[in-house]
VMD Tcl script that builds the backbone (N, CA, C; Angstrom):
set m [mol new atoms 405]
animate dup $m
set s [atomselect $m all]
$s set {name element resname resid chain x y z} {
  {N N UNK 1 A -13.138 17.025 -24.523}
  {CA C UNK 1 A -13.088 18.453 -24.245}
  {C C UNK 1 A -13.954 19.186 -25.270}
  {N N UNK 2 A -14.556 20.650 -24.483}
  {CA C UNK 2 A -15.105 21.096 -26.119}
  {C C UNK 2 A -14.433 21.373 -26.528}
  {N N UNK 3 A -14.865 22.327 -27.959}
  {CA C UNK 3 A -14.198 22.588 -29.499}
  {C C UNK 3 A -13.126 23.607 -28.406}
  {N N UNK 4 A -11.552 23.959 -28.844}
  {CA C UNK 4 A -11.203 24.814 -28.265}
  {C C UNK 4 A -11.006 25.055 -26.949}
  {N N UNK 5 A -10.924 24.136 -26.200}
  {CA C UNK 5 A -10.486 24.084 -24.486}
  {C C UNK 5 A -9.613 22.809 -24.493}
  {N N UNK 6 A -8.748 23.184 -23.523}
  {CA C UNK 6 A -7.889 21.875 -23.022}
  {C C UNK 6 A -7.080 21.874 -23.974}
  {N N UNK 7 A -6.776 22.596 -25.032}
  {CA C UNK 7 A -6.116 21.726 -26.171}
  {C C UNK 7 A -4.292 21.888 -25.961}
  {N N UNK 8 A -3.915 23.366 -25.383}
  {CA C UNK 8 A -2.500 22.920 -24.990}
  {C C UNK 8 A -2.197 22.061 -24.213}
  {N N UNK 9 A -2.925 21.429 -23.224}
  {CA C UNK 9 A -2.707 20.511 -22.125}
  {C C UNK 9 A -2.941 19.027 -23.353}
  {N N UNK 10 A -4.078 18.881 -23.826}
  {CA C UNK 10 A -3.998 17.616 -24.726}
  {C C UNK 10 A -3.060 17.473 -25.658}
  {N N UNK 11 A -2.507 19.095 -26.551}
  {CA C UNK 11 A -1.200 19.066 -27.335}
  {C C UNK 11 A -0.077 18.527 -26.571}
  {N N UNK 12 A 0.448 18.967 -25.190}
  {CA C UNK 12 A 1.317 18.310 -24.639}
  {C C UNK 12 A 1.680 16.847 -24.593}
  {N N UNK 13 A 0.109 16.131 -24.389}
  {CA C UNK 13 A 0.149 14.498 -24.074}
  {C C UNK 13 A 0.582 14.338 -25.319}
  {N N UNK 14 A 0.428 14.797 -26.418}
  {CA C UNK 14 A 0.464 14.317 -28.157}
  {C C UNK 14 A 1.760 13.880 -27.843}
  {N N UNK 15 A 2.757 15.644 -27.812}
  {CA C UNK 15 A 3.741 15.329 -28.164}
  {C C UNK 15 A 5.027 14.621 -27.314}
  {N N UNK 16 A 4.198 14.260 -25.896}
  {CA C UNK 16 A 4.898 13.305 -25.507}
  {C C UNK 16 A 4.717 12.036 -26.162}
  {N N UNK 17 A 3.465 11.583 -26.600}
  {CA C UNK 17 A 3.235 10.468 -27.358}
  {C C UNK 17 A 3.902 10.172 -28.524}
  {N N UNK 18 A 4.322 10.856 -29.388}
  {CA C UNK 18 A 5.416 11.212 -30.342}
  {C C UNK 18 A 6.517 11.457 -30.205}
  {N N UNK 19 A 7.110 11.905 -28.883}
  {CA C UNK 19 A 8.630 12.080 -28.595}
  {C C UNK 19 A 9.088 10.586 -28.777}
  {N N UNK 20 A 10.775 10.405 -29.394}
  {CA C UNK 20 A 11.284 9.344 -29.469}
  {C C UNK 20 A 12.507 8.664 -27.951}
  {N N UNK 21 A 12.089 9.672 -27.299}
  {CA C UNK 21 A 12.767 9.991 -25.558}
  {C C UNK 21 A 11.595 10.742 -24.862}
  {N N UNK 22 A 12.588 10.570 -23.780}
  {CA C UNK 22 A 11.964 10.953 -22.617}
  {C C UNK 22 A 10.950 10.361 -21.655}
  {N N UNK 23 A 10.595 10.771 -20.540}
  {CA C UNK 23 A 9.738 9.890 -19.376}
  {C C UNK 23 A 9.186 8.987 -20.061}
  {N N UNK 24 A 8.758 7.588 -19.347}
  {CA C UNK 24 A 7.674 6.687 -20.132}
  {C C UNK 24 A 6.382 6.761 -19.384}
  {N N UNK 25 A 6.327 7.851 -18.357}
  {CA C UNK 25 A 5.006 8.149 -17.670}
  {C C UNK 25 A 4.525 10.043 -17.837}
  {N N UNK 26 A 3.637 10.178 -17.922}
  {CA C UNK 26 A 2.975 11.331 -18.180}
  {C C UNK 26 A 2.329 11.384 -17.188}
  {N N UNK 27 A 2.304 12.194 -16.078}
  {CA C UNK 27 A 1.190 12.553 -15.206}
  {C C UNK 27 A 0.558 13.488 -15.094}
  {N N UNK 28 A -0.939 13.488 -15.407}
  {CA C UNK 28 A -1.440 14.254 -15.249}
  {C C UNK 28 A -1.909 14.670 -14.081}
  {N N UNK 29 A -2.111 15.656 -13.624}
  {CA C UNK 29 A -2.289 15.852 -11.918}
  {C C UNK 29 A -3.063 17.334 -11.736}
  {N N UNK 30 A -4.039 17.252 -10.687}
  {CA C UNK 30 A -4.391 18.560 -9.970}
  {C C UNK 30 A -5.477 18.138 -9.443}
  {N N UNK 31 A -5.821 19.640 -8.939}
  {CA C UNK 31 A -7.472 19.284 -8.225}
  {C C UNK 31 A -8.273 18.842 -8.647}
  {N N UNK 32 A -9.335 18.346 -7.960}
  {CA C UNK 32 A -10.863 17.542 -8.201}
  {C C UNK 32 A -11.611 18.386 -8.967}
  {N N UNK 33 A -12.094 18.313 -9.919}
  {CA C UNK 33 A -13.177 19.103 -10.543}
  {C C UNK 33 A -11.887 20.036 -11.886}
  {N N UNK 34 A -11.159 20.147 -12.236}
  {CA C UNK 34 A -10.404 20.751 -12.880}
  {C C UNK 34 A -10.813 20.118 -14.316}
  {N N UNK 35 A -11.059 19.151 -14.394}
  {CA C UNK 35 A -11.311 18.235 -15.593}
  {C C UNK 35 A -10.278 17.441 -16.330}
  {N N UNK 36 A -9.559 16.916 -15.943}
  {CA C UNK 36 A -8.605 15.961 -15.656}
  {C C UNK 36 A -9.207 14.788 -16.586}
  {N N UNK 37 A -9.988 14.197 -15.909}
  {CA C UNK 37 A -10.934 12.889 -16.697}
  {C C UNK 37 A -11.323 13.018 -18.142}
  {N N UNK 38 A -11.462 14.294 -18.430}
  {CA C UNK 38 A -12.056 14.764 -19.763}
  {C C UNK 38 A -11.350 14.938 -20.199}
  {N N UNK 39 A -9.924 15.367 -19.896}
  {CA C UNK 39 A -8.897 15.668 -21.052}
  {C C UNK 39 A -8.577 14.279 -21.031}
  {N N UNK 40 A -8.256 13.028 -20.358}
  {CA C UNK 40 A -7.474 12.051 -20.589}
  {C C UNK 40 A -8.944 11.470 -21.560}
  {N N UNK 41 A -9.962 11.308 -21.301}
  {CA C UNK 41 A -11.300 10.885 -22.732}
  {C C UNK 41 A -10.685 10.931 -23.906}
  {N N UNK 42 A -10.152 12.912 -23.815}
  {CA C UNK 42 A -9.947 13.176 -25.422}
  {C C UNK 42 A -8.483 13.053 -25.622}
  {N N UNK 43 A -7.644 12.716 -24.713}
  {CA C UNK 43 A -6.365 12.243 -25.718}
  {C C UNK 43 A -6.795 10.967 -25.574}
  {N N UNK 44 A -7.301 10.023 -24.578}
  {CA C UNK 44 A -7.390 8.332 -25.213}
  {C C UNK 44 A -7.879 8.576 -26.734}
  {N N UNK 45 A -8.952 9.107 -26.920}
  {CA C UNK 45 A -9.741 9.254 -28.035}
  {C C UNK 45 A -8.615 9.659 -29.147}
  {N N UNK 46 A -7.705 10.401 -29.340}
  {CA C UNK 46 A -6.925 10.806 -30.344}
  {C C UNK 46 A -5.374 10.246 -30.233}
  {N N UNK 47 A -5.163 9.188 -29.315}
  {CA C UNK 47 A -4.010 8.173 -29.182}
  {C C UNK 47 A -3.480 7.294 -30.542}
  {N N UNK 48 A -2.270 7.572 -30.908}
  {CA C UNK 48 A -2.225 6.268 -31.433}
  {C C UNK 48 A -1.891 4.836 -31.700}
  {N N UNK 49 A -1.226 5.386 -30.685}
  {CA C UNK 49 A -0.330 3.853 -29.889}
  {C C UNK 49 A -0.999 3.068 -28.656}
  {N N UNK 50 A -2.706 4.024 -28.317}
  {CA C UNK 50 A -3.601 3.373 -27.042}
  {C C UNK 50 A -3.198 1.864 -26.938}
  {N N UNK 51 A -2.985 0.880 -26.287}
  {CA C UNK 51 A -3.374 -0.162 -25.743}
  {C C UNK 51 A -4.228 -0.524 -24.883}
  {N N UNK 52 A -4.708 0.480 -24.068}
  {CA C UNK 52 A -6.100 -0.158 -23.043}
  {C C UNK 52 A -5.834 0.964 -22.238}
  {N N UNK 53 A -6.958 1.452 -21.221}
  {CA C UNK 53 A -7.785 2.294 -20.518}
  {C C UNK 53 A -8.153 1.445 -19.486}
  {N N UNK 54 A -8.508 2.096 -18.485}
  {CA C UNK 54 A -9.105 1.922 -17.418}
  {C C UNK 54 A -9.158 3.232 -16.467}
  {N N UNK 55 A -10.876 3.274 -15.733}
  {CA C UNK 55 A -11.125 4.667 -15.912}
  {C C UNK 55 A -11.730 4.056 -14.105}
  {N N UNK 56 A -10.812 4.288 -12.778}
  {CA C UNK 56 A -11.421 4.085 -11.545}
  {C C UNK 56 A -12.663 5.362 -11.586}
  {N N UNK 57 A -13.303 4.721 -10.919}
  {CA C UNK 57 A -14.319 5.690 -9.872}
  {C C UNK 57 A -15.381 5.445 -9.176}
  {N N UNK 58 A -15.524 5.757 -7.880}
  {CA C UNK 58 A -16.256 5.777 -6.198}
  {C C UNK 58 A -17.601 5.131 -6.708}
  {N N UNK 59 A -18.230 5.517 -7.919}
  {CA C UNK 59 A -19.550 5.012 -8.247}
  {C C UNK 59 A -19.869 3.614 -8.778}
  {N N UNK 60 A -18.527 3.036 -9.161}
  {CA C UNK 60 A -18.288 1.743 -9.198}
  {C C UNK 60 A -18.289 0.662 -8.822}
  {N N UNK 61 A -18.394 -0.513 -8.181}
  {CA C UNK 61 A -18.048 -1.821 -7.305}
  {C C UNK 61 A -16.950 -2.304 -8.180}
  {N N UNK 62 A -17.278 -2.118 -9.714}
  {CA C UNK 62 A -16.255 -2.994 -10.335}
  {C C UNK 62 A -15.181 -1.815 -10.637}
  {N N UNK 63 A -14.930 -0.801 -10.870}
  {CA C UNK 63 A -14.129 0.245 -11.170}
  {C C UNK 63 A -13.533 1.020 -9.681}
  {N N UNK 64 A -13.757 0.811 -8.504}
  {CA C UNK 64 A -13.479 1.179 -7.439}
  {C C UNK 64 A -12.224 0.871 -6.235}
  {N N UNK 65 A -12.226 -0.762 -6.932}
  {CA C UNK 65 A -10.954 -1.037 -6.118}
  {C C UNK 65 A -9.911 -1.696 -7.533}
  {N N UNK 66 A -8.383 -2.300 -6.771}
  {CA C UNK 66 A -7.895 -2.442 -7.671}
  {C C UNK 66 A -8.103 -3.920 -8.265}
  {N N UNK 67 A -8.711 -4.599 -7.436}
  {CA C UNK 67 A -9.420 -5.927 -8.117}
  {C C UNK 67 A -9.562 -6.400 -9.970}
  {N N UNK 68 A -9.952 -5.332 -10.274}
  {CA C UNK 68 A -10.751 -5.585 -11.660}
  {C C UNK 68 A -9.635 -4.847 -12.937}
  {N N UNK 69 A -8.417 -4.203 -11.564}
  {CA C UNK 69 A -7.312 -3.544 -12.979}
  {C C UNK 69 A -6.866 -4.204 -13.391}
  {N N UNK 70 A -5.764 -5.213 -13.310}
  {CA C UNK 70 A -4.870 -5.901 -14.019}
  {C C UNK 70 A -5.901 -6.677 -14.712}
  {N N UNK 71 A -7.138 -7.330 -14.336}
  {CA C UNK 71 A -7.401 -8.608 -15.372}
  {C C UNK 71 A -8.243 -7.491 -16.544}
  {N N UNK 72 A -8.289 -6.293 -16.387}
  {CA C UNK 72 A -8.830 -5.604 -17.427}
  {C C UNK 72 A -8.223 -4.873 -18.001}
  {N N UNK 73 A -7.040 -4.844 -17.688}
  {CA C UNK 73 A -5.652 -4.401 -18.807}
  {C C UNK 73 A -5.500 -5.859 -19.747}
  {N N UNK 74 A -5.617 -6.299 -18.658}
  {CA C UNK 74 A -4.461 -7.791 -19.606}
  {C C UNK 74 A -5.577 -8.107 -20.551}
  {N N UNK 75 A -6.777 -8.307 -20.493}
  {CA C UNK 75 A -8.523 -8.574 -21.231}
  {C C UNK 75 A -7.996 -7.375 -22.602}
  {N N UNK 76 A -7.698 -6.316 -22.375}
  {CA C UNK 76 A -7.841 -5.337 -23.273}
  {C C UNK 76 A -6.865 -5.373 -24.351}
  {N N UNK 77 A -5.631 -6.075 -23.881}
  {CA C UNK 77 A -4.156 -6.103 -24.400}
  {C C UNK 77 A -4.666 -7.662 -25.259}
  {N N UNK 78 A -5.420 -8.119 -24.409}
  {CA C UNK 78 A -5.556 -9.577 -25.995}
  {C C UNK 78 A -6.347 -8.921 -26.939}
  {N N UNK 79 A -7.421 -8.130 -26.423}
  {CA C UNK 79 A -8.071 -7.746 -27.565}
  {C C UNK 79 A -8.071 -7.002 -28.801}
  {N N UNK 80 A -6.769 -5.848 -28.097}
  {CA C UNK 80 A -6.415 -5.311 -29.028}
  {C C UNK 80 A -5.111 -5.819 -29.822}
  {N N UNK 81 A -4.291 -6.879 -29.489}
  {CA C UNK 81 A -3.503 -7.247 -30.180}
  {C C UNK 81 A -3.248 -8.835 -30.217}
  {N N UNK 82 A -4.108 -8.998 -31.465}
  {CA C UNK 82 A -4.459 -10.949 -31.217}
  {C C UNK 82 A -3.391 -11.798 -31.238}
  {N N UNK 83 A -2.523 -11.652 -31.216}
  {CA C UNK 83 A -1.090 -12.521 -30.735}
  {C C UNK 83 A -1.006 -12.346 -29.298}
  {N N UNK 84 A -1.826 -11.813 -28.194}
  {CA C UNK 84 A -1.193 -12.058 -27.110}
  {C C UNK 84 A -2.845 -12.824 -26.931}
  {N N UNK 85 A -3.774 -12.773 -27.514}
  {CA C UNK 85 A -4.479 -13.376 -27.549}
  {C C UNK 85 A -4.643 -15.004 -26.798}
  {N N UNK 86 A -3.552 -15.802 -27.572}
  {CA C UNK 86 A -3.383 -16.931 -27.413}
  {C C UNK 86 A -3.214 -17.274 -25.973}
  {N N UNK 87 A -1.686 -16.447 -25.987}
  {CA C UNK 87 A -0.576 -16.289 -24.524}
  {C C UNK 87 A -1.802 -16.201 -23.492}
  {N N UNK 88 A -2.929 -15.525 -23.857}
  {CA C UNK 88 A -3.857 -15.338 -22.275}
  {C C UNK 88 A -4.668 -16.293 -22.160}
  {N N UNK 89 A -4.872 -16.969 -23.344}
  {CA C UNK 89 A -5.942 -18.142 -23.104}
  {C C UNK 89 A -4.934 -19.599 -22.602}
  {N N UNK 90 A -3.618 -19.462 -22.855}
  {CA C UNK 90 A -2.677 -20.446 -21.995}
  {C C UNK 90 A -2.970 -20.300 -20.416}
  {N N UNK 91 A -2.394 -18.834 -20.179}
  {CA C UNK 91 A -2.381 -18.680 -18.902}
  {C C UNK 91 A -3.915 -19.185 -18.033}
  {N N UNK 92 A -4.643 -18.601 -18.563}
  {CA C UNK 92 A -6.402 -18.777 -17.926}
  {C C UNK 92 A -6.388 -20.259 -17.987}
  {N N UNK 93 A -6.024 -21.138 -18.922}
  {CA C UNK 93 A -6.569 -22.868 -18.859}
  {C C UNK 93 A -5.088 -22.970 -17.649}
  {N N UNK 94 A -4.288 -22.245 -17.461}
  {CA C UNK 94 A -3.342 -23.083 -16.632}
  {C C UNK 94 A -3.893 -23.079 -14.747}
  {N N UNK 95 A -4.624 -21.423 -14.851}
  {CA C UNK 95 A -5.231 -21.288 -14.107}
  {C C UNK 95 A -6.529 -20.770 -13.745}
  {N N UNK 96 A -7.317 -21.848 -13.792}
  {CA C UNK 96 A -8.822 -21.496 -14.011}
  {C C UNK 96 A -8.909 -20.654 -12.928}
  {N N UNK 97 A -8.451 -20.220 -11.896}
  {CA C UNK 97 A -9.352 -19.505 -10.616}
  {C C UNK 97 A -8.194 -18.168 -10.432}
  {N N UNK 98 A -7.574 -17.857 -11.161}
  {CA C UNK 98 A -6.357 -16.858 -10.885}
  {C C UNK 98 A -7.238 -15.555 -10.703}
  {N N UNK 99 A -8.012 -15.064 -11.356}
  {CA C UNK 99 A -8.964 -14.069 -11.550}
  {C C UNK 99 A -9.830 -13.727 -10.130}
  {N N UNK 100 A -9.585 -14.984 -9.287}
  {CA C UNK 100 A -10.126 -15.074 -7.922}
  {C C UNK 100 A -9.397 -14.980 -6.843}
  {N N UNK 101 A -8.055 -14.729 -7.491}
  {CA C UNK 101 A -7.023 -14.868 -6.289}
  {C C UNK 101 A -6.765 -13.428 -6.195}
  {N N UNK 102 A -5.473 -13.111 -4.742}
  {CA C UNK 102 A -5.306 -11.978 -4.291}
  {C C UNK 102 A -4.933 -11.076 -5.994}
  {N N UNK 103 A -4.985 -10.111 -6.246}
  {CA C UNK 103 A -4.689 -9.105 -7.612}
  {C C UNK 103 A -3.525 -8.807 -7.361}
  {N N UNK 104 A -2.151 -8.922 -6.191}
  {CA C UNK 104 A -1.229 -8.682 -6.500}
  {C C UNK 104 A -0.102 -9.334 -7.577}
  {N N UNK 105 A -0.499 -10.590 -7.915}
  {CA C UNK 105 A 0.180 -11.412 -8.722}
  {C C UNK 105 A -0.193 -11.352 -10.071}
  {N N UNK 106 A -1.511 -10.498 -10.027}
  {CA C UNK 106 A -2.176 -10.418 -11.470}
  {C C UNK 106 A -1.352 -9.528 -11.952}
  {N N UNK 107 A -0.615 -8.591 -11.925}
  {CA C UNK 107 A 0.430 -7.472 -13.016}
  {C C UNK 107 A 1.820 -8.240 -13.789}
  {N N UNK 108 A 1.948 -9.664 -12.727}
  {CA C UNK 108 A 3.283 -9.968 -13.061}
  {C C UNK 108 A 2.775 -11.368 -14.111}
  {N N UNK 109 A 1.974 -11.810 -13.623}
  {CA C UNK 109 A 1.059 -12.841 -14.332}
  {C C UNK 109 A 0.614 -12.457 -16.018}
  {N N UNK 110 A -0.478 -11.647 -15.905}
  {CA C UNK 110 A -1.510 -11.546 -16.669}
  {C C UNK 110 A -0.705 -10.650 -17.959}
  {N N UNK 111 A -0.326 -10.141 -17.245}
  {CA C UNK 111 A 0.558 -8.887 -18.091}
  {C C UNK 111 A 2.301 -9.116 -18.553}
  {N N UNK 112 A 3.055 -8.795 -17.638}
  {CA C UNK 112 A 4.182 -8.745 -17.563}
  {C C UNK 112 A 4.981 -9.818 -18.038}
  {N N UNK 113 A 4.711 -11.130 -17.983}
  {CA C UNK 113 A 5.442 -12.240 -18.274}
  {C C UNK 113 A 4.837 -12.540 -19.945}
  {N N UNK 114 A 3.340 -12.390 -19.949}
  {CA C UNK 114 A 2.675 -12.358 -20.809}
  {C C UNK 114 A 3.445 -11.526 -22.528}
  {N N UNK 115 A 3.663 -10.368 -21.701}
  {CA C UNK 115 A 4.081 -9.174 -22.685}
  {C C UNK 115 A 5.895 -9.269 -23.299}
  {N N UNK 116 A 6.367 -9.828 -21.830}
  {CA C UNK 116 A 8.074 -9.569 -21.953}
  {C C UNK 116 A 8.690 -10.720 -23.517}
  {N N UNK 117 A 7.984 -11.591 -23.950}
  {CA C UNK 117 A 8.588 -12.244 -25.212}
  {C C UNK 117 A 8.391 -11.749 -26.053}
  {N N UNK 118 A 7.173 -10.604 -25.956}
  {CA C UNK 118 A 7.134 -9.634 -27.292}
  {C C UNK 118 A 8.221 -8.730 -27.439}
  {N N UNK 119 A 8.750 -8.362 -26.534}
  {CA C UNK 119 A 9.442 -6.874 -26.282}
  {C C UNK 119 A 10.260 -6.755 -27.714}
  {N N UNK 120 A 10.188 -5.424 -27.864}
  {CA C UNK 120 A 10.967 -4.734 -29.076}
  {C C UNK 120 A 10.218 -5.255 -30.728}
  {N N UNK 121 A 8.693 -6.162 -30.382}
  {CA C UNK 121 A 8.520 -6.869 -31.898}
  {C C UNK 121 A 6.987 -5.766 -32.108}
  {N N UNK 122 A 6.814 -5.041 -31.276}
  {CA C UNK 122 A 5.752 -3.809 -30.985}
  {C C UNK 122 A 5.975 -2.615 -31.050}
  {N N UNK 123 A 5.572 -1.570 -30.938}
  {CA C UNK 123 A 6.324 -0.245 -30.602}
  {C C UNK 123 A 5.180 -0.042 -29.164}
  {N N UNK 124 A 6.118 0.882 -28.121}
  {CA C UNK 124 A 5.672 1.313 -26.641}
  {C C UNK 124 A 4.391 1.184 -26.800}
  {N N UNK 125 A 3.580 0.652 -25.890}
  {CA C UNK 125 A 2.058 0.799 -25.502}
  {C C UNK 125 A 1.904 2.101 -24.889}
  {N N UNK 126 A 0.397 2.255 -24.820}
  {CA C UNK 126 A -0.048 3.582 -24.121}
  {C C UNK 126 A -1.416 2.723 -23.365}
  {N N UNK 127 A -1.077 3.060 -22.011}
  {CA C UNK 127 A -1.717 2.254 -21.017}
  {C C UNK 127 A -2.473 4.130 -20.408}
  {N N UNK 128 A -3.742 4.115 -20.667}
  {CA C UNK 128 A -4.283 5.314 -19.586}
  {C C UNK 128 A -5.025 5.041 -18.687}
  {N N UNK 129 A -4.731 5.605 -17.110}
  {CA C UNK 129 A -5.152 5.337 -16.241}
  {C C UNK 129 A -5.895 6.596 -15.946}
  {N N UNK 130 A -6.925 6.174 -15.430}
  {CA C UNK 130 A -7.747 8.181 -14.667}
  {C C UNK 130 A -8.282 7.485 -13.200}
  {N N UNK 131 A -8.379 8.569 -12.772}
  {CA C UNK 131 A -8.799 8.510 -10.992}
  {C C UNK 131 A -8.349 7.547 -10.145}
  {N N UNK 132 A -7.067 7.234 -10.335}
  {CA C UNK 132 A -6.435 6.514 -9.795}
  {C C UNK 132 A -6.422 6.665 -7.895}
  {N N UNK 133 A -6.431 7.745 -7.615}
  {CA C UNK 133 A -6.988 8.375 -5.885}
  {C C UNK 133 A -8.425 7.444 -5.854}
  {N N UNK 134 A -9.297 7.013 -6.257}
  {CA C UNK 134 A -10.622 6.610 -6.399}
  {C C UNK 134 A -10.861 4.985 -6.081}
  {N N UNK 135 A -9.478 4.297 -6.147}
  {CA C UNK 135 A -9.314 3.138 -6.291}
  {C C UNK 135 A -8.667 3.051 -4.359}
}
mol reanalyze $m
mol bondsrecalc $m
mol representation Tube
mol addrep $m
């Protein structure tokens, strides 16, 4: 955002990001062209609990459908935290072609089973999604 715009709408995401309750989803929502995309830039950008991004949109092949989400959450989640690191390079040698298969099994796979032995040894991730209509 520039200097001075957006900033109660980005103060909001903060201090949900800092609340110790409440929703574990934030939605941001409205019309096309409102700038939506740009405010979620500048709170990813000032996050501090980010875990991974993913940003759909129409101009894409690889950002367009949901194909390329889960294995690029789960890609982002080893990278940013090298203990799950390992856990993904198990899963990938168990299944060399999973990445080729239908993407509905990839959230419970790549991610979810992946993540659930950590639980409570982390504090909450911050997963941001934008243009999710685009996908």
């Amino acid at each position: 955002c520039l200097k001075d715009t957006c900033e109660d709408i980005v103060e909001k995401v903060l201090n949900w990001e800092a609340a110790d309750y409440g929703p574990h989803i934030f939605w941001l929502h409205g019309l096309a062209g409102l700038g939506k995309s740009t405010i979620t830039c500048t709170v990813a950008d000032r996050l501090e609990i980010l875990a991974t991004t993913f940003f759909f949109s129409q101009d894409s092949t690889n950002c367009s459908n949901i194909d390329q989400f889960f294995p690029t959450i789960a890609q982002q989640l080893a990278i940013s935290h090298s203990f799950v690191c390992k856990d993904m390079d198990n899963i990938l040698k168990k299944d060399l072609y999973i990445l080729d298969k239908d993407p509905k099994p990839h959230f419970k796979t790549l991610i979810l089973d992946m993540i659930c032995c950590y639980a409570g040894l982390f504090p909450a991730l911050i997963v941001v999604i934008d243009a999710l209509d685009e996908c």
